[in-house]
N, C-alpha and C positions, 0 to 999 in steps of 0.2 A: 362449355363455359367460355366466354371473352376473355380474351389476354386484356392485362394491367400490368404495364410496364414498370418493374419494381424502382421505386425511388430509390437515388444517391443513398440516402442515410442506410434503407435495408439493402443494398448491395455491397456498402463498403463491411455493414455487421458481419452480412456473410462471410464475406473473405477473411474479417478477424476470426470468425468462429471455425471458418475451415483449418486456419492456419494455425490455431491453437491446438488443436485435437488432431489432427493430419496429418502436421508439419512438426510440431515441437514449439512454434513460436509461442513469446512471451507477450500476450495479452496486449499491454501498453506499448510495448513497442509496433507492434503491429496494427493497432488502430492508427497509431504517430502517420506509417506510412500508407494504409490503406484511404486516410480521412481526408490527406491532401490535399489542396485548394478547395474544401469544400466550404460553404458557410457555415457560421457558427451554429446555427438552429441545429442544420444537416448533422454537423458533426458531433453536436450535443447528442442527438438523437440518435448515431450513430453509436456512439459507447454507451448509451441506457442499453439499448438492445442487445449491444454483441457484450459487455460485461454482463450485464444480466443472465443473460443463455449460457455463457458461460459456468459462472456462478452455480444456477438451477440447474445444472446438467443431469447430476442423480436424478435428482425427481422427475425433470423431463421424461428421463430415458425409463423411470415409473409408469409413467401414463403413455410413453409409446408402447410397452410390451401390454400393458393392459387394453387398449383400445385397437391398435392393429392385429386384427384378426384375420386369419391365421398369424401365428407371429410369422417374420420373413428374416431374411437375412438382408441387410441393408448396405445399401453403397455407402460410400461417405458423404457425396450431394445430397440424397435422401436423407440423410441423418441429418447433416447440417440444415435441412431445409424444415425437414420436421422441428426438429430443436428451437430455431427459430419463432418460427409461428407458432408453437404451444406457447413458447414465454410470449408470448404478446397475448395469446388471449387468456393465457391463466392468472399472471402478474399483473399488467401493465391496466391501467387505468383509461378511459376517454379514445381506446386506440379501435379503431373499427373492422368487426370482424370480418367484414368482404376483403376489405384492402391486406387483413393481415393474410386469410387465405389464398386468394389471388395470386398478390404477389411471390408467397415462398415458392407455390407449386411454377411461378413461369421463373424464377430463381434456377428450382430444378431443370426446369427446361437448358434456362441457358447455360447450364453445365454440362448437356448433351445426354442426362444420367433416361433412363427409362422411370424412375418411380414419381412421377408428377403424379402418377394416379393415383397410386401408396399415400402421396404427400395431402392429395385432396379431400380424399374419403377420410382419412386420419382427424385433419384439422377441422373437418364439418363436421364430423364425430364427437371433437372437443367443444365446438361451440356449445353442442346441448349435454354432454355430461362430464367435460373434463374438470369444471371447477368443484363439484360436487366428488369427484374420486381424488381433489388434492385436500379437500377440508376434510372430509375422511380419516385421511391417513394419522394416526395418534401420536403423542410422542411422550407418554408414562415412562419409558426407561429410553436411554442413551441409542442406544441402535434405531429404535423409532425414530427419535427425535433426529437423527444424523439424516436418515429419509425425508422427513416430509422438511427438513432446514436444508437439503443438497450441500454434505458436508463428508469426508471418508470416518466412518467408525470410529477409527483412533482418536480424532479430536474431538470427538461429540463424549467420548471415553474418557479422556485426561478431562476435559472440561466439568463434569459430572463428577468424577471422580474430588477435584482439587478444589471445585468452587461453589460444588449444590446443583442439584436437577435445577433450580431458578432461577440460579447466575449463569448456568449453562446456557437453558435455553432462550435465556434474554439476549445473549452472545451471539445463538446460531441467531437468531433473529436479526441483528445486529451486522450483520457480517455479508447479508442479503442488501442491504441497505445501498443506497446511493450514495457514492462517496462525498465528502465535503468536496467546495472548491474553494483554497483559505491561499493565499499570499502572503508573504512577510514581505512587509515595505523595506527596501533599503536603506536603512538610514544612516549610509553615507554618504550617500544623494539625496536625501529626502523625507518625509514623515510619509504616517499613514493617510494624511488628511489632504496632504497634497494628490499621492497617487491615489486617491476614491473622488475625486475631483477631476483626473484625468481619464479614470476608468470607462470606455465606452459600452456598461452596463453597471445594473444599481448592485450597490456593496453594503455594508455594515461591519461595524469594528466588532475584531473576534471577542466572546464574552467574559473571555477569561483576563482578568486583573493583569498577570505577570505578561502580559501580550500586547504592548501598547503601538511594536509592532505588524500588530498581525487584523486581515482585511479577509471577511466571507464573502465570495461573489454568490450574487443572486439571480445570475440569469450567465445564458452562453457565452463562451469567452475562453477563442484558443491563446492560450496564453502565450504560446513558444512561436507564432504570428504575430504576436503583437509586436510594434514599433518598441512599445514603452519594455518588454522584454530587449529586446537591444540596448535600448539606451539604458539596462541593469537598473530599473527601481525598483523590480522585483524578483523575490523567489518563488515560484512555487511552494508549498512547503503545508505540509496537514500543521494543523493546533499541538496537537500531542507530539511531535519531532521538532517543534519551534518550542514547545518546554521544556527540554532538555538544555537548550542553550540558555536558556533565561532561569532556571535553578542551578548552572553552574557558575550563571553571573561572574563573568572574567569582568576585571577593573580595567583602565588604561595603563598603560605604561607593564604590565602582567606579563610573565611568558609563559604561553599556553602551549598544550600537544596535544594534538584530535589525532588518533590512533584510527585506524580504517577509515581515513576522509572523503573517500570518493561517495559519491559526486559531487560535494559541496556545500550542501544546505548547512549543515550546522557548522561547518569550516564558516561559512560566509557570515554565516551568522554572530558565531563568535567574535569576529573579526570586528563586524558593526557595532557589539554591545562596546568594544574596549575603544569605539570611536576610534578606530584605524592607530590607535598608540600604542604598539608592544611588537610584539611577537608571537604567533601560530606558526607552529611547525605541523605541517599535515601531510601525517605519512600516509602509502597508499601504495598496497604491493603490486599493483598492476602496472606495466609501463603505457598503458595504451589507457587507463581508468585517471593514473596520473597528469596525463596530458591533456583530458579533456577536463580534471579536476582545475588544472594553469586557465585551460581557456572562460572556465567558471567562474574563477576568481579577477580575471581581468575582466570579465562583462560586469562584474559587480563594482569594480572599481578596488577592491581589497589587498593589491599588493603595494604596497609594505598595508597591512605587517603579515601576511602568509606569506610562508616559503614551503614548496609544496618538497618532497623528499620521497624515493622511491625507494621500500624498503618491505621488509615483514614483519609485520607487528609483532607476531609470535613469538618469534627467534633473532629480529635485531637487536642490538642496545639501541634504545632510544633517545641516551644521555640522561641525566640528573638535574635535579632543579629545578622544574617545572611550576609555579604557582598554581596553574589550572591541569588536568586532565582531562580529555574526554573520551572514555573505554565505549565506543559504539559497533561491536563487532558481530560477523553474519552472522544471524538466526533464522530460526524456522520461518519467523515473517507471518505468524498466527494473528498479530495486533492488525495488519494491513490488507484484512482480506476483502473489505471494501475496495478498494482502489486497487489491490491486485488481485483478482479475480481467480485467476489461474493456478496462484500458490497451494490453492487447499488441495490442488489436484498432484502437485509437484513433491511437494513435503511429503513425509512418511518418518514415523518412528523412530527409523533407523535412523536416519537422517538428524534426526534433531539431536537422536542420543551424540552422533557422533561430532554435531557440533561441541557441545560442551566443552571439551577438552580441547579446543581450541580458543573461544571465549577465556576459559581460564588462563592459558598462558598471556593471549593479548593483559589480559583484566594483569596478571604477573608483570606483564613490561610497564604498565601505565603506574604501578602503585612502585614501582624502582625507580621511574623519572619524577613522581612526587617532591619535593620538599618539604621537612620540617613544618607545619604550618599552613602546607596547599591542601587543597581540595580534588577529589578525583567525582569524577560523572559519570557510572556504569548502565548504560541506554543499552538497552532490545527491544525492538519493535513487534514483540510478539508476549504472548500469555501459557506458559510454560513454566510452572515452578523448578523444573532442573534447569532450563536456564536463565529462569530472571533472577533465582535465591540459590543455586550451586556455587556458580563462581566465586559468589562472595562470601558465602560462607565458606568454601576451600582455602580462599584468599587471607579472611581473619583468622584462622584456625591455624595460619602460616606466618602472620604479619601483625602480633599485639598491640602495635603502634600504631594498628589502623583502625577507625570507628567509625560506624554508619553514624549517621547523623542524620539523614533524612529517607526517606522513601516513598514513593510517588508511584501510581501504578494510574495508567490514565484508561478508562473502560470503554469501548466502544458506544456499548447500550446505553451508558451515563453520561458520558463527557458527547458524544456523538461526533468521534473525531475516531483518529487510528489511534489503536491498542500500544499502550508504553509502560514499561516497567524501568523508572528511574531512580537507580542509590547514589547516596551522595556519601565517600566515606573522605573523611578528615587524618591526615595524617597529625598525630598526635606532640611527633616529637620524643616521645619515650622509647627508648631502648627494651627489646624482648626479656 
């Protein structure tokens, strides 16, 4: 077989896919460093692939034990090279099956591994019957359907369980997906009209009414490259975590508290809706998440009125009087599995259980610094009724002076953004 010298884009996927399963890294962060002065095409292409493979792993790792015969025991080049080139020729659209073969097996080469041969039989294997054993595979109950969607049991489980085998598997479907690329224009510098004018690829204003900030790119575009990121006219930021700030609608002149702020988006955000006139206190218990929260906030232009404050949400006082809240604290991250890839691998049951009880204290400090009259924002990024409806329900059942008044829950498979579960509870004013 002739060598094909693997392209930029599938060498840097590799190193993400190595260093995700290998290493422990975090998906996004490792593309950030792997993708490097690449072009934008390169590096668009570069996170289809290695997010994808990602993503697909279970199912992958389906069709390597069914097609490698004898099964073997595999190196990790081997794996990753396999993993690779199945997602390309089982998913991926228009991608041509020489170059996907070729390349992974001289991939494996240049990792010095021996299974380039493992690698080639495998994937010439797949071109004539791998897509035929993934349409196969069924998904009538949960455990199926966790298989052929590449997702761990538990969440194909709670999702099944909480929301319907069709909301379920609209979800796992959903969640396979390519993630949005959506911007919130700053506009403390400027509209959305202005930066879709300056975008060097085509945009369109996001669909959603309460978003007048908010901009979908339509073609490649490293954003944390761009000049126009320096000069802060924009955030990164999904649809669904820019509604959060714009259903707690802070006024000018307002004192607001974002309770777990790092890294910023909805800090900045908030900041922008009150036209830079009040007060955001944005606590952040990390001293090293804090600091790079300061350096967010001056790219964006946003201080006054943030004043970022290094504290625990949990267990500090956070003070009293508060017109706005925003309760946005860690979760399992089940709503963002588009764009983080890696999560479904990370998260586990335990894990989620044991959030909760954290959620509910933060969700305890933020309805303390309430006033009379304010409104509180309880944001997760994830699809989990213990903890998008726990907390708050623990919270009213402790706090009669306090009332949902709204609830938003934003779907991946619907809205075709990241998964949000958003309450909005009113402090009343009435005494228990």
């Amino acid at each position: 077989m002739s060598r094909s010298e693997p392209t930029p884009a599938r060498r840097a996927a590799y190193a993400v896919v190595h260093r995700v399963f290998e290493q422990g890294a975090y998906a996004d962060r490792a593309l950030h460093g792997e993708t490097r002065g690449l072009e934008p095409r390169e590096r668009a292409l570069a996170q289809q692939l290695a997010f994808g493979t990602v993503q697909r792993a279970r199912t992958l790792d389906h069709v390597i034990e069914r097609l490698a015969r004898p099964p073997q025991r595999l190196d990790a080049p081997t794996r990753t090279a396999l993993r690779l080139g199945l997602f390309q020729l089982l998913f991926l659209d228009g991608v041509a099956e020489y170059a996907a073969v070729t390349e992974s097996v001289e991939l494996v080469r240049a990792a010095r591994s021996g299974g380039h041969g493992l690698v080639n039989a495998v994937l010439r294997r797949t071109t004539r019957e791998g897509r035929a054993l993934v349409d196969a595979l069924p998904q009538t109950t949960a455990h199926e359907a966790a298989l052929r969607h590449s997702l761990p049991d538990w969440i194909a489980t709670l999702w099944w369980a909480a929301y319907g085998p069709d909301t379920a598997r609209a979800l796992m479907v959903a969640a396979n997906e390519p993630a949005e690329h959506a911007l919130r224009a700053n506009t403390l510098v400027g509209d959305r009209e202005a930066l879709a004018r300056r975008m060097p690829v085509p945009s369109h204003p996001a669909p959603d009414p309460e978003l007048p900030e908010g901009l979908v790119i339509d073609g490649p575009f490293d954003a944390h490259g761009s000049p126009l990121w320096r000069e802060g006219l924009f955030m990164p930021q999904s649809r669904g975590a820019m509604l959060v700030g714009a259903l707690l609608a802070p006024r000018p002149g307002e004192r607001v508290l974002d309770l777990c702020a790092a890294p910023g988006g909805k800090t900045t955000h908030l900041a922008a809706l009150m036209g830079g006139d009040g007060e955001v206190v944005a606590v952040e218990r990390h001293a090293g998440r804090a600091r790079a929260l300061e350096r967010t906030v001056a790219r964006l232009r946003a201080t006054p009125p943030v004043r970022v404050r290094v504290a625990d949400a949990a267990h500090d006082d956070a003070g009293t009087g508060y017109d706005r809240v925003l309760v946005d604290p860690p979760c399992s991250g089940l709503g963002t599995l588009r764009h983080r890839p890696d999560v479904r691998w990370r998260a586990s049951p335990e894990s989620a259980r044991g959030l909760v009880a954290q959620q509910t204290a933060i969700l305890s400090t933020g309805a303390t610094a309430l006033a009379p009259g304010g409104t509180l924002a309880y944001a997760v990024c994830t699809l989990n009724p213990a903890e998008t409806d726990g907390p708050v329900e623990a919270l009213i059942a402790r706090r009669p002076e306090l009332e949902v008044v709204h609830r938003r829950t934003v779907w991946p498979h619907r809205d075709a953004t990241d998964g949000f579960s958003i309450t909005l509870l009113r402090h009343t004013g009435r005494d228990g």
